[in-house]
mmCIF file of the N, C-alpha and C atoms, coordinates in Angstrom:
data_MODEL
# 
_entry.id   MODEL 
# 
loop_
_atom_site.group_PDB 
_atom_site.id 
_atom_site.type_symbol 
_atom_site.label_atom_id 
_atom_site.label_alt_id 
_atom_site.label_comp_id 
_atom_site.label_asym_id 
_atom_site.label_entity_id 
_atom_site.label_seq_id 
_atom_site.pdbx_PDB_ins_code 
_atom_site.Cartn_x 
_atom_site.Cartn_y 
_atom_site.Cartn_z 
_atom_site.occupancy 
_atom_site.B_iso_or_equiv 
_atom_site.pdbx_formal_charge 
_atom_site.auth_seq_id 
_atom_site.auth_comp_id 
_atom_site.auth_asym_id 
_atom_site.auth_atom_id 
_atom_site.pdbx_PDB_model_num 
ATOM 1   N N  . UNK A 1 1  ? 0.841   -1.175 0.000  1.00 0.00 ? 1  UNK A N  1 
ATOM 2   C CA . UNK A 1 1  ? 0.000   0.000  0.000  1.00 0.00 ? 1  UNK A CA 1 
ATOM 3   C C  . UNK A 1 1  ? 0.888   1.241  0.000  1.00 0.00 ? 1  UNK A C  1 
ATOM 4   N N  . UNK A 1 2  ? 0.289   2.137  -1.127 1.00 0.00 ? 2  UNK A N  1 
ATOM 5   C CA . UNK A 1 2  ? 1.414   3.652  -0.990 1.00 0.00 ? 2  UNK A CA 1 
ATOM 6   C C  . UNK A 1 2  ? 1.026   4.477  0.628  1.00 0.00 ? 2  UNK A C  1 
ATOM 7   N N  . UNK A 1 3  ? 2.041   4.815  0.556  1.00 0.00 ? 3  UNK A N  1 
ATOM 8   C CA . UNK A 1 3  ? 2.001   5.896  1.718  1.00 0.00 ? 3  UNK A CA 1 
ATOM 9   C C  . UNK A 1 3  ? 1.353   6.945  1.953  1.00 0.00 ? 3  UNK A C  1 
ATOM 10  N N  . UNK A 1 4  ? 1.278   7.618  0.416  1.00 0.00 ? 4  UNK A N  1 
ATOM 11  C CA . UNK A 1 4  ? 0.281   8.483  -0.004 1.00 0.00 ? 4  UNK A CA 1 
ATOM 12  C C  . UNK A 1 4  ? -1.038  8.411  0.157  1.00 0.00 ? 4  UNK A C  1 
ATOM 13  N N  . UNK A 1 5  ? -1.588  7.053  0.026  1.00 0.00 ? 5  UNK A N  1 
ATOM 14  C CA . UNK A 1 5  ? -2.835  6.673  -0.063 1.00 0.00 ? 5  UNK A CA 1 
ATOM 15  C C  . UNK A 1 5  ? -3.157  6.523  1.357  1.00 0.00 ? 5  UNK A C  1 
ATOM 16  N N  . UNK A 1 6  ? -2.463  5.787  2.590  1.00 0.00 ? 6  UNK A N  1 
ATOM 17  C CA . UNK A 1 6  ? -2.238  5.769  3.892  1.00 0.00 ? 6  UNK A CA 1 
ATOM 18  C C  . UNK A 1 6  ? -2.744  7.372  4.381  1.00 0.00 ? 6  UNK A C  1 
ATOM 19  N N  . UNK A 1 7  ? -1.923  8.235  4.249  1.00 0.00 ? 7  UNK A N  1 
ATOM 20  C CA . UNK A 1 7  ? -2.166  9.724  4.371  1.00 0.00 ? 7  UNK A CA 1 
ATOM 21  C C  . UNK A 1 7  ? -3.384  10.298 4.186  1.00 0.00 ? 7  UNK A C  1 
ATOM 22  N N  . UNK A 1 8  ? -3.500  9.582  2.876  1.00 0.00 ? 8  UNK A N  1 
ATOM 23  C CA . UNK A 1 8  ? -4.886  9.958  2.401  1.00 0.00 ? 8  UNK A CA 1 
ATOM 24  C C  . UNK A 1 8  ? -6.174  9.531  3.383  1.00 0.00 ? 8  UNK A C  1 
ATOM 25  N N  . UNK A 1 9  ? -6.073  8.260  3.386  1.00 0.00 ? 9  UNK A N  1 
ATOM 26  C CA . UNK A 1 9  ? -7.088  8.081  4.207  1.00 0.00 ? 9  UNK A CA 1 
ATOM 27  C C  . UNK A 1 9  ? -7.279  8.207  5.659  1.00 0.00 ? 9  UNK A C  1 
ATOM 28  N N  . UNK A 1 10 ? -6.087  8.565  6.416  1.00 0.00 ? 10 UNK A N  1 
ATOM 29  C CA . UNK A 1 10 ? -5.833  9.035  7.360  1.00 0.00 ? 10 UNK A CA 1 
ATOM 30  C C  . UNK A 1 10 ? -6.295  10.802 7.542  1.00 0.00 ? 10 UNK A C  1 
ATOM 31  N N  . UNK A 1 11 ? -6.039  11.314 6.769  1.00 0.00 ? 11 UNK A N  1 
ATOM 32  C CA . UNK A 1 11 ? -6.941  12.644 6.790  1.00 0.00 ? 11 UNK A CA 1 
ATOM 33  C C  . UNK A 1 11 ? -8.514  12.698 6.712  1.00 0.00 ? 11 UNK A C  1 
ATOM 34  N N  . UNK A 1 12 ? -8.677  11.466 5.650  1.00 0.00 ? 12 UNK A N  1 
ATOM 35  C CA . UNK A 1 12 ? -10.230 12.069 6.003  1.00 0.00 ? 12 UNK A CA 1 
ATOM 36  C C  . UNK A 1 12 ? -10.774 11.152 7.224  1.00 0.00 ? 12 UNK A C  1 
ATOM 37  N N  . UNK A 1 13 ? -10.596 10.110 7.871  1.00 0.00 ? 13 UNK A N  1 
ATOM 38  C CA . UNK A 1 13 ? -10.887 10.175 9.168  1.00 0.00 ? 13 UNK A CA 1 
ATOM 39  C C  . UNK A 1 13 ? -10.579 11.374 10.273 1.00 0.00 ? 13 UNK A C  1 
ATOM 40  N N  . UNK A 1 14 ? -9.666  12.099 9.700  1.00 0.00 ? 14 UNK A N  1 
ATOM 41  C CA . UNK A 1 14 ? -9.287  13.176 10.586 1.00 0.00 ? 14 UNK A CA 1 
ATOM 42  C C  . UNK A 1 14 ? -10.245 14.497 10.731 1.00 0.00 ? 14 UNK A C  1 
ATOM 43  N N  . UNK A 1 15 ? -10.880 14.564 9.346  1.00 0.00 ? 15 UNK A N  1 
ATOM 44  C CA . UNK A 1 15 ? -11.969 15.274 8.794  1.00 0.00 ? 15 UNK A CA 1 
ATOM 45  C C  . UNK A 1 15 ? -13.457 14.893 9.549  1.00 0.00 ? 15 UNK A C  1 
ATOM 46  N N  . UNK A 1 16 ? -13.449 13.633 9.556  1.00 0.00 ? 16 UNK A N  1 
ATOM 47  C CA . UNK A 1 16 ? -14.887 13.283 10.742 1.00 0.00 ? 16 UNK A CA 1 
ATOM 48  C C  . UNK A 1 16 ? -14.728 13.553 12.079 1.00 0.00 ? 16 UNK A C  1 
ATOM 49  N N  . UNK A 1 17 ? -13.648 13.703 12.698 1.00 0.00 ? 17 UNK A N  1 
ATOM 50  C CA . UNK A 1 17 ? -13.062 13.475 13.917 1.00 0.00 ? 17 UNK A CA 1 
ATOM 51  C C  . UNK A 1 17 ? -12.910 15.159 14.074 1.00 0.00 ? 17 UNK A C  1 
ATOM 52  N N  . UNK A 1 18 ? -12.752 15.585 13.422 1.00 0.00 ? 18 UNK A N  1 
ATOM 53  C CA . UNK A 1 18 ? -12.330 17.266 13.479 1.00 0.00 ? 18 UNK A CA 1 
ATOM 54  C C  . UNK A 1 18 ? -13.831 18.023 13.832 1.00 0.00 ? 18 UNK A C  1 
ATOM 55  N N  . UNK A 1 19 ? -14.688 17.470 13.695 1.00 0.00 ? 19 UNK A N  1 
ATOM 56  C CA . UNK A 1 19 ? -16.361 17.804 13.595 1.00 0.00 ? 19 UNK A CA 1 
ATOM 57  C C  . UNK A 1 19 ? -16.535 18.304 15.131 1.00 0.00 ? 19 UNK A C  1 
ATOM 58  N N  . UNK A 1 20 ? -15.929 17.086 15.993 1.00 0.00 ? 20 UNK A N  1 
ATOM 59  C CA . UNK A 1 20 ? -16.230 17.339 17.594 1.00 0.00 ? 20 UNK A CA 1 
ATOM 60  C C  . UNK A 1 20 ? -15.920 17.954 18.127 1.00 0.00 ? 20 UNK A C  1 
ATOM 61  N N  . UNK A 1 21 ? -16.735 18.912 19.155 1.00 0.00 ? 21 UNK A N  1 
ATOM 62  C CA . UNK A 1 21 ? -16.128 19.999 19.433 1.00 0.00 ? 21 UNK A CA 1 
ATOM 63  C C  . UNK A 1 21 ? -15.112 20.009 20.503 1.00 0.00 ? 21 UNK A C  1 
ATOM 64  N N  . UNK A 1 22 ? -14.853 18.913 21.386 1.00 0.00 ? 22 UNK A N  1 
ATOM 65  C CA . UNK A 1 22 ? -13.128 18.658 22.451 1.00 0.00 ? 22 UNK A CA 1 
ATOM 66  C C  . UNK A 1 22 ? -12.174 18.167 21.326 1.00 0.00 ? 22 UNK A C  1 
ATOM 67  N N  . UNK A 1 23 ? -11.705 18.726 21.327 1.00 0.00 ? 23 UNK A N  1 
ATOM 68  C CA . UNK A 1 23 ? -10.165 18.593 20.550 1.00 0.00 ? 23 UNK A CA 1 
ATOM 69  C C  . UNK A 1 23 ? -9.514  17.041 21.139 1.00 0.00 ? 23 UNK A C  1 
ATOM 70  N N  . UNK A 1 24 ? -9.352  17.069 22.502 1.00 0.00 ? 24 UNK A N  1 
ATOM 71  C CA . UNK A 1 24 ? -9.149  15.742 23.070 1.00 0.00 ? 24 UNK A CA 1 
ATOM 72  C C  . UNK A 1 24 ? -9.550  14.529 22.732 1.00 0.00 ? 24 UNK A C  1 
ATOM 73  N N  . UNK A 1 25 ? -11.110 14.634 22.494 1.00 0.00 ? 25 UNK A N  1 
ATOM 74  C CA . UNK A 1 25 ? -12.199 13.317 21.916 1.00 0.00 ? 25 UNK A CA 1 
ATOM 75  C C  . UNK A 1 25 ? -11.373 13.032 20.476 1.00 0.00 ? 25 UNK A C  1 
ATOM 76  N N  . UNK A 1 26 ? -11.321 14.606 19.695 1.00 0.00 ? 26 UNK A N  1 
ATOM 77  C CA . UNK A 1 26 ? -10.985 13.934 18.599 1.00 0.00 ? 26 UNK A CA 1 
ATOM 78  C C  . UNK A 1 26 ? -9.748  13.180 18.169 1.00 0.00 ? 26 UNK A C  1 
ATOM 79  N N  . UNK A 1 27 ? -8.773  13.954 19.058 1.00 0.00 ? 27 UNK A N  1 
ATOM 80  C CA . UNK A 1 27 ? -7.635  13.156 18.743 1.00 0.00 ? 27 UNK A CA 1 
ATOM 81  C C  . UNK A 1 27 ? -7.316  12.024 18.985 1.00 0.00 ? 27 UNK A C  1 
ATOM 82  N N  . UNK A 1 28 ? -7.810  11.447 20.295 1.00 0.00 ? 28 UNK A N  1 
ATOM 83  C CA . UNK A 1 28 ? -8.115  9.794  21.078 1.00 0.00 ? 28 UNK A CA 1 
ATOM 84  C C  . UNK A 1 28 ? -9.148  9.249  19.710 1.00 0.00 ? 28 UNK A C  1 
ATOM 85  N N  . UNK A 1 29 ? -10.448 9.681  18.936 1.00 0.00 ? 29 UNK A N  1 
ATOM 86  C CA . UNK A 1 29 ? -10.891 9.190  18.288 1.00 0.00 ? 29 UNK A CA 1 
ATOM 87  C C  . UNK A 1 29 ? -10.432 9.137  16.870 1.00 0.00 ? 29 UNK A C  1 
ATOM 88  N N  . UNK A 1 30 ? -9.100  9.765  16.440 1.00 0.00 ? 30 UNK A N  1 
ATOM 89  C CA . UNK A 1 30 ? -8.453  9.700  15.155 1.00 0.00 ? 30 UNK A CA 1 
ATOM 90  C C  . UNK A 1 30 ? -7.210  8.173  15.882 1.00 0.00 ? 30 UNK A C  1 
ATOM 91  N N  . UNK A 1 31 ? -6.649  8.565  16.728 1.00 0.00 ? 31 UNK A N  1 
ATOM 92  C CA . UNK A 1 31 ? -5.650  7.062  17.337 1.00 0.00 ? 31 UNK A CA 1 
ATOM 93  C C  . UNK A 1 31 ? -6.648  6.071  17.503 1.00 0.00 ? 31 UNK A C  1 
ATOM 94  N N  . UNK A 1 32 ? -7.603  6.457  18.020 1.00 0.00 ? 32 UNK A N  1 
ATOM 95  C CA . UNK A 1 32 ? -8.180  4.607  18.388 1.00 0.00 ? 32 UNK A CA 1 
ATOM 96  C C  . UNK A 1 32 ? -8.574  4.315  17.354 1.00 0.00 ? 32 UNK A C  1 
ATOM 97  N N  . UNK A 1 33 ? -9.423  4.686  16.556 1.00 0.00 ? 33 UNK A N  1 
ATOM 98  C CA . UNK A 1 33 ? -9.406  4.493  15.024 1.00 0.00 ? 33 UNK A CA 1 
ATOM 99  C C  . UNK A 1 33 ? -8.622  3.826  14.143 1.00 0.00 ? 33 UNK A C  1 
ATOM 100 N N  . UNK A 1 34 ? -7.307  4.219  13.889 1.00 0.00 ? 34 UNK A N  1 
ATOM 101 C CA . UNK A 1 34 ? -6.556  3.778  12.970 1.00 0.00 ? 34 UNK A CA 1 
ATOM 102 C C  . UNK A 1 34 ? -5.724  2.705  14.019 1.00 0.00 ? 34 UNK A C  1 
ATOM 103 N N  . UNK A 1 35 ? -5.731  2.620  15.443 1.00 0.00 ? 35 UNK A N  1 
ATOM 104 C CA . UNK A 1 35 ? -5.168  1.508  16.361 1.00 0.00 ? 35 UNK A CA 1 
ATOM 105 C C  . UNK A 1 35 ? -6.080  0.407  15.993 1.00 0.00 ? 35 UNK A C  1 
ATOM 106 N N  . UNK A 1 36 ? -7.623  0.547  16.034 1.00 0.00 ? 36 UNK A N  1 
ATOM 107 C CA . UNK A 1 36 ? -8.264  -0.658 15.903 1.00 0.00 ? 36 UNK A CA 1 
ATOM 108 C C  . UNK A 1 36 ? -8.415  -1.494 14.536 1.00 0.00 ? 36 UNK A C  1 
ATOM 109 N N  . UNK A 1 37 ? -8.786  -0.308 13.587 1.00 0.00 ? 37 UNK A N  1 
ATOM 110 C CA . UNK A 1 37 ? -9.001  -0.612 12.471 1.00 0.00 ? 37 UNK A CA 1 
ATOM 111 C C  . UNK A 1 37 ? -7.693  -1.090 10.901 1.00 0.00 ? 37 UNK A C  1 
ATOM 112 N N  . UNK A 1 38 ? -6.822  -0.242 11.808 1.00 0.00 ? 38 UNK A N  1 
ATOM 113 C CA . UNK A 1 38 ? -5.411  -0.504 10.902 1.00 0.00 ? 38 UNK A CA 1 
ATOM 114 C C  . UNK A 1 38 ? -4.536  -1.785 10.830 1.00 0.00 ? 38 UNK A C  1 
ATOM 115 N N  . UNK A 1 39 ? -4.299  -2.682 10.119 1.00 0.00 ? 39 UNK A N  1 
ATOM 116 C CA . UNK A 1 39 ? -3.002  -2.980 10.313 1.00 0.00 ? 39 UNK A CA 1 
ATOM 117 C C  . UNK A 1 39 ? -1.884  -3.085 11.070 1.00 0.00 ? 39 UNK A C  1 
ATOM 118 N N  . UNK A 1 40 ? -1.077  -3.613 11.692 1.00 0.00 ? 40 UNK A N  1 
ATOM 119 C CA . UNK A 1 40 ? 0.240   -3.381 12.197 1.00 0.00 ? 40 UNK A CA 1 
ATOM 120 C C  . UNK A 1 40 ? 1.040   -2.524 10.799 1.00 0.00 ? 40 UNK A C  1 
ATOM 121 N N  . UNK A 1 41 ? 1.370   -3.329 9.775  1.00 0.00 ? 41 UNK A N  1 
ATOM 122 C CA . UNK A 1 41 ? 2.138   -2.505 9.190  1.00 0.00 ? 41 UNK A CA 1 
ATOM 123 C C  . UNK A 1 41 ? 2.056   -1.706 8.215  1.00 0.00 ? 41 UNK A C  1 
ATOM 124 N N  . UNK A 1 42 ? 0.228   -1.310 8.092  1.00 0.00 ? 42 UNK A N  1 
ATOM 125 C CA . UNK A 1 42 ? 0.024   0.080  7.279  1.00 0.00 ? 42 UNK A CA 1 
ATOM 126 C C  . UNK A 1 42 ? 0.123   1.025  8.640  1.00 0.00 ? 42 UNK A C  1 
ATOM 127 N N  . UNK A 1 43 ? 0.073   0.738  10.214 1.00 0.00 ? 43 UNK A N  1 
ATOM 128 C CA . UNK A 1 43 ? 0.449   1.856  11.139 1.00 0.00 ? 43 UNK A CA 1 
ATOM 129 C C  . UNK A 1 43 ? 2.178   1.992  11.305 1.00 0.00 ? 43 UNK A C  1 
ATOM 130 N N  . UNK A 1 44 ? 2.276   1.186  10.827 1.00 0.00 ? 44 UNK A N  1 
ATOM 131 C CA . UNK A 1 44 ? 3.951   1.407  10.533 1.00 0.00 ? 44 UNK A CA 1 
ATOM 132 C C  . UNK A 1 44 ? 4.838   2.383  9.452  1.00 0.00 ? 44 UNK A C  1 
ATOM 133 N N  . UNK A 1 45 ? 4.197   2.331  8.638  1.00 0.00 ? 45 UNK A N  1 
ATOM 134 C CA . UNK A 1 45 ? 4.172   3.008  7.314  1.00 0.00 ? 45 UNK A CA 1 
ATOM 135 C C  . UNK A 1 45 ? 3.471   4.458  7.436  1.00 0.00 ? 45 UNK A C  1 
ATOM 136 N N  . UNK A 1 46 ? 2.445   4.432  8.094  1.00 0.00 ? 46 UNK A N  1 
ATOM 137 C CA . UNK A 1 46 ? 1.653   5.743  8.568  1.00 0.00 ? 46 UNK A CA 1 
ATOM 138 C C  . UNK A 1 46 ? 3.057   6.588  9.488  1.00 0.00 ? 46 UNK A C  1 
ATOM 139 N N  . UNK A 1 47 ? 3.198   5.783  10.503 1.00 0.00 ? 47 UNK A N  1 
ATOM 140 C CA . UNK A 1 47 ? 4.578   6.500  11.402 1.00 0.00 ? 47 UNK A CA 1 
ATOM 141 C C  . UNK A 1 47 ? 6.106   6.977  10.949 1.00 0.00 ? 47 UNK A C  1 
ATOM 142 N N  . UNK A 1 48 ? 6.294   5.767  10.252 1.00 0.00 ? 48 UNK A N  1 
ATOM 143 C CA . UNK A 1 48 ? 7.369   6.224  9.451  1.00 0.00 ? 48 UNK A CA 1 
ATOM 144 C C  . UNK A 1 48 ? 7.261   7.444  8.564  1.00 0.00 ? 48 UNK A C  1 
ATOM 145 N N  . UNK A 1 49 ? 6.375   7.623  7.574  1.00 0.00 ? 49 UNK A N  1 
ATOM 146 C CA . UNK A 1 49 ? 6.181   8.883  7.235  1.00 0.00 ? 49 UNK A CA 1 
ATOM 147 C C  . UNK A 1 49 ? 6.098   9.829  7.861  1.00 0.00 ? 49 UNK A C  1 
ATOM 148 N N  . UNK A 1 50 ? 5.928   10.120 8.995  1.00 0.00 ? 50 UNK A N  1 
ATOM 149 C CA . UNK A 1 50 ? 5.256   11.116 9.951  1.00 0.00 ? 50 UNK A CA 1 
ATOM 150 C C  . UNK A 1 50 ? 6.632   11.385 10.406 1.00 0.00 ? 50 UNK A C  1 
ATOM 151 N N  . UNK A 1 51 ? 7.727   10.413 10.985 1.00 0.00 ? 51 UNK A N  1 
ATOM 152 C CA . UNK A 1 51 ? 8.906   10.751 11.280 1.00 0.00 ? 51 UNK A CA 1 
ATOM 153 C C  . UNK A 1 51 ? 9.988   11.105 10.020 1.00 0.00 ? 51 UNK A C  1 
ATOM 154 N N  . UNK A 1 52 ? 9.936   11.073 8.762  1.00 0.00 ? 52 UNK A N  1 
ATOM 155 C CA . UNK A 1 52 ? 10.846  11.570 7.618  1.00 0.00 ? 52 UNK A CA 1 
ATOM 156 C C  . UNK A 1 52 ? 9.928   13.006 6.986  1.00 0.00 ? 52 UNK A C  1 
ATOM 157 N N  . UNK A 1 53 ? 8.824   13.861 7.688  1.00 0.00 ? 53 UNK A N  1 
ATOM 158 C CA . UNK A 1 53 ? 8.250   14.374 7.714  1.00 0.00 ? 53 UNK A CA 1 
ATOM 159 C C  . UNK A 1 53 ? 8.759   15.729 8.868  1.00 0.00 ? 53 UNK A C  1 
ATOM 160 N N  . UNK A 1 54 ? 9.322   17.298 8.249  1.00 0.00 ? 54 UNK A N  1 
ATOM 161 C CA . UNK A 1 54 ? 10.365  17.870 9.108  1.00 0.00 ? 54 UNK A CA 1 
ATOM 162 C C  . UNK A 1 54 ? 8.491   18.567 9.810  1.00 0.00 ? 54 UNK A C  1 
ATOM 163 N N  . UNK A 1 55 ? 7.676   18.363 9.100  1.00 0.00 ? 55 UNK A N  1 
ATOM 164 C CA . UNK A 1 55 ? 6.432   19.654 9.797  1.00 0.00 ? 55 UNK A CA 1 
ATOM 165 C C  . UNK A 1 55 ? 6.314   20.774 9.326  1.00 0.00 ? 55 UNK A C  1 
ATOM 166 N N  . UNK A 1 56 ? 7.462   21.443 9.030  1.00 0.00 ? 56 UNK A N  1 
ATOM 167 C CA . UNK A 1 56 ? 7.250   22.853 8.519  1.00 0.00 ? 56 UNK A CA 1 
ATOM 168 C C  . UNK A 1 56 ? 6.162   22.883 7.464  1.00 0.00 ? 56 UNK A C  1 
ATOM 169 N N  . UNK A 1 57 ? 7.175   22.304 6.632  1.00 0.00 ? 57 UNK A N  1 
ATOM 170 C CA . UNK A 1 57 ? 6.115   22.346 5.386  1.00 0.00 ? 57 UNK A CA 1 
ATOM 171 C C  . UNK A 1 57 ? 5.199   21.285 4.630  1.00 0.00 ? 57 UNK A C  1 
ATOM 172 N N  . UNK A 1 58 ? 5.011   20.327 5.599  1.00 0.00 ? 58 UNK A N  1 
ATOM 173 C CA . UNK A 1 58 ? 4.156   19.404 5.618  1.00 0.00 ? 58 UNK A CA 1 
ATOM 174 C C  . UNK A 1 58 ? 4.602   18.614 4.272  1.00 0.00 ? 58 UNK A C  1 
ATOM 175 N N  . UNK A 1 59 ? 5.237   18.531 3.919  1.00 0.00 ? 59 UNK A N  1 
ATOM 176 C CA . UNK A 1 59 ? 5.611   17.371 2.358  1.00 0.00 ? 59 UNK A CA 1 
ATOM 177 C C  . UNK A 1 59 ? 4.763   16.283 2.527  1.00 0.00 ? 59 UNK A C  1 
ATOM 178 N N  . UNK A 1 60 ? 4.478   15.612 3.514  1.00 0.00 ? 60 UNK A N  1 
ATOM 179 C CA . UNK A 1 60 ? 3.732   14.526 3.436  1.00 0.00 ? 60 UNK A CA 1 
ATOM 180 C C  . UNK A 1 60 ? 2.215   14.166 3.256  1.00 0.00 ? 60 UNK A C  1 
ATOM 181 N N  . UNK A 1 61 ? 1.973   15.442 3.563  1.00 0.00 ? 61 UNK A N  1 
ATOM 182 C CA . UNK A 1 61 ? 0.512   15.751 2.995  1.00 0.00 ? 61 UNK A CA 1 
ATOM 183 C C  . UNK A 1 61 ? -0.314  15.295 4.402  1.00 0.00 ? 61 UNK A C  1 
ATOM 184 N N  . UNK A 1 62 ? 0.290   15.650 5.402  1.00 0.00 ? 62 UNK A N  1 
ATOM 185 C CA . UNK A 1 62 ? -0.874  14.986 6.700  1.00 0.00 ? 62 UNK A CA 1 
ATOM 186 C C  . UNK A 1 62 ? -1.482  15.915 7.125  1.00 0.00 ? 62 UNK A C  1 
ATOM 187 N N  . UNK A 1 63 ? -2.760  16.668 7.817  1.00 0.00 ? 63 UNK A N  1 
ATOM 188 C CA . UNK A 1 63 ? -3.528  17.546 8.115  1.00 0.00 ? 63 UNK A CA 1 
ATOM 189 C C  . UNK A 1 63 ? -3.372  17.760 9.673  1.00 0.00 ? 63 UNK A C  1 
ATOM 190 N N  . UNK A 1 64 ? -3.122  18.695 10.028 1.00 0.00 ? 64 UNK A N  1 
ATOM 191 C CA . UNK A 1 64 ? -2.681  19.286 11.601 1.00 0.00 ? 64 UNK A CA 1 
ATOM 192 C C  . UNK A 1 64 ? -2.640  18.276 12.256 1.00 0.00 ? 64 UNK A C  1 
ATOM 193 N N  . UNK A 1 65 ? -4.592  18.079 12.071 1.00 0.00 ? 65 UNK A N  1 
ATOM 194 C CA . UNK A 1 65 ? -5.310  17.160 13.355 1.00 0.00 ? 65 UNK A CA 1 
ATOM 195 C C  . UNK A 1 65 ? -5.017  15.808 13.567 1.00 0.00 ? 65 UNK A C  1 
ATOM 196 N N  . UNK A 1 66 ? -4.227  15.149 12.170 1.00 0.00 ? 66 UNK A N  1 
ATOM 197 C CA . UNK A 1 66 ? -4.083  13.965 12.358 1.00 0.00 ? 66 UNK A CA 1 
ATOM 198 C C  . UNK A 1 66 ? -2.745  13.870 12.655 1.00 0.00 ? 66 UNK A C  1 
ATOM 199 N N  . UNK A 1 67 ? -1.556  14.529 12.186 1.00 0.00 ? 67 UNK A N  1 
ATOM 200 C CA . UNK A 1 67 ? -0.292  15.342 12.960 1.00 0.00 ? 67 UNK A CA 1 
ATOM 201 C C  . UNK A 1 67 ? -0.090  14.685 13.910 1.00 0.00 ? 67 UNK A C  1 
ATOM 202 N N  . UNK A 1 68 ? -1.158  15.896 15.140 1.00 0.00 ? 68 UNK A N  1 
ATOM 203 C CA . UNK A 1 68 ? -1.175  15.799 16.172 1.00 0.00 ? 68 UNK A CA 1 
ATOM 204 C C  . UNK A 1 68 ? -1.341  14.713 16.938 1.00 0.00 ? 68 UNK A C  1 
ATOM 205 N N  . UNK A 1 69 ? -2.865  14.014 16.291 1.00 0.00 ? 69 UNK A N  1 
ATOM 206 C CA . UNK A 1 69 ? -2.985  12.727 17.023 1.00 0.00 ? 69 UNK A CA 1 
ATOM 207 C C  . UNK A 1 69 ? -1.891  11.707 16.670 1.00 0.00 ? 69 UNK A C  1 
ATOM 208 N N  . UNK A 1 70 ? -1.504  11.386 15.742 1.00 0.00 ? 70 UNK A N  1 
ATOM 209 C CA . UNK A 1 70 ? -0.458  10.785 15.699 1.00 0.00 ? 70 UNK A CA 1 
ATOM 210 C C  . UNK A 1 70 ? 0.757   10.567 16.529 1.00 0.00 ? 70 UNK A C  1 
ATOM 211 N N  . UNK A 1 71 ? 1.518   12.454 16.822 1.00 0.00 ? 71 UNK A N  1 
ATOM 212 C CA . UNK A 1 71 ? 2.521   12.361 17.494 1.00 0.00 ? 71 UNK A CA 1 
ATOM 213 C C  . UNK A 1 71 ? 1.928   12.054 19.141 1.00 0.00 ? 71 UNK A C  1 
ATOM 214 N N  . UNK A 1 72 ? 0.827   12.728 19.491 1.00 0.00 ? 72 UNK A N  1 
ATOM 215 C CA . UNK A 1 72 ? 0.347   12.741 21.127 1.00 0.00 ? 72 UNK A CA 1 
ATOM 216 C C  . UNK A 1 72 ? 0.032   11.051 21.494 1.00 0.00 ? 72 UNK A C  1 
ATOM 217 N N  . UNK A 1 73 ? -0.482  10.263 20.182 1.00 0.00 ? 73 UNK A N  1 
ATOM 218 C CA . UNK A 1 73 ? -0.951  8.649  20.611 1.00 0.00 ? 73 UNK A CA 1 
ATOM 219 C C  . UNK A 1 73 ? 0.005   7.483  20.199 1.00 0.00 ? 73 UNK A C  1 
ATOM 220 N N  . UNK A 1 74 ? 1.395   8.337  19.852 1.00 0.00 ? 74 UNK A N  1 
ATOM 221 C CA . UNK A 1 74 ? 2.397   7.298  19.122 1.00 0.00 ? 74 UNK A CA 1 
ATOM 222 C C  . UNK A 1 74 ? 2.205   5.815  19.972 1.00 0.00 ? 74 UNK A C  1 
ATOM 223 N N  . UNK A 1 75 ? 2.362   6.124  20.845 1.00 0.00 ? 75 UNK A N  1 
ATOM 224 C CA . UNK A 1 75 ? 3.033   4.776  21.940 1.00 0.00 ? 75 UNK A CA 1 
ATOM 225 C C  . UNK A 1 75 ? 1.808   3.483  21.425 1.00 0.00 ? 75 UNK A C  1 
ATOM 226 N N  . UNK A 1 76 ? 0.606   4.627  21.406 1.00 0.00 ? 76 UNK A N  1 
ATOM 227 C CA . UNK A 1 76 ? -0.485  3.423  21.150 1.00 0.00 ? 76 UNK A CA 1 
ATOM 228 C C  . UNK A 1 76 ? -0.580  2.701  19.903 1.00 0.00 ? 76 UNK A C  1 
ATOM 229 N N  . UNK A 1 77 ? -0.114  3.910  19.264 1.00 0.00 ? 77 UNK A N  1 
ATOM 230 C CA . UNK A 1 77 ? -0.174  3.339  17.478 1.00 0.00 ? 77 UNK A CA 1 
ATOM 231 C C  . UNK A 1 77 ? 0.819   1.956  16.957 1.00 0.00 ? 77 UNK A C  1 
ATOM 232 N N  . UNK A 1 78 ? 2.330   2.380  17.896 1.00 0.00 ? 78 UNK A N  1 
ATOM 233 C CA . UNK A 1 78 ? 3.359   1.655  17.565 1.00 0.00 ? 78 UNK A CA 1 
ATOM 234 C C  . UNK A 1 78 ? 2.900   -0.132 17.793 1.00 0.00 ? 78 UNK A C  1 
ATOM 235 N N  . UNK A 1 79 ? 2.962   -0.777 16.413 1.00 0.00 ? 79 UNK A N  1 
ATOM 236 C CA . UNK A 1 79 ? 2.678   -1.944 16.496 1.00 0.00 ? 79 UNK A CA 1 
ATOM 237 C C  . UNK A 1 79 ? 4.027   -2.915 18.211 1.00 0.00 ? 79 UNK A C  1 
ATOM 238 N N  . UNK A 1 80 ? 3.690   -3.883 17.951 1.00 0.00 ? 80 UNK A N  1 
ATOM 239 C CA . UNK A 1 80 ? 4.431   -4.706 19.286 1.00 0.00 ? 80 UNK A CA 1 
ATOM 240 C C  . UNK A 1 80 ? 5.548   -4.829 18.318 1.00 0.00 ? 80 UNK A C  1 
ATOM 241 N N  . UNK A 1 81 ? 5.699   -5.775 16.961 1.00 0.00 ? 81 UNK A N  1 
ATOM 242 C CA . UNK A 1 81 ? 6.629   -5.993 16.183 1.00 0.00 ? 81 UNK A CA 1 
ATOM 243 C C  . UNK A 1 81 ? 6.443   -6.781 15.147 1.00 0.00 ? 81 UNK A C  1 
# 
């Protein structure tokens, strides 16, 4: 699976999740999301991008909110191995 496409669909869950109005809910509900529903190693591929990714200028194409949840729920995301 491209990475791109990973991104991709990782934003627009980020887009449903962005709706609620605690910022908190949404970000626990963009991680548990892609924790339950993902893969081990399309969340691997999701992370890795996120870390060859400097932020400034977003090259990777990820949207704040999912950014965020990403970096704040790493521990949860990170597969066992």
């Amino acid at each position: 699976m491209k990475t791109a496409h990973l991104i991709e669909m990782a934003n627009q869950i980020g887009m449903f999740f962005d709706s609620l109005p605690d910022r908190e809910e949404a970000l626990t509900g963009i991680a548990e999301h892609i924790r339950k529903f993902w893969e081990p190693r399309m969340r691997r591929a999701l992370l890795a991008a996120l870390d060859t990714d400097d932020g400034a200028h977003d090259k990777a194409g990820f949207s704040e909110i999912v950014r965020a949840a990403l970096v704040q729920h790493r521990a949860a995301l990170t597969p066992a191995n």
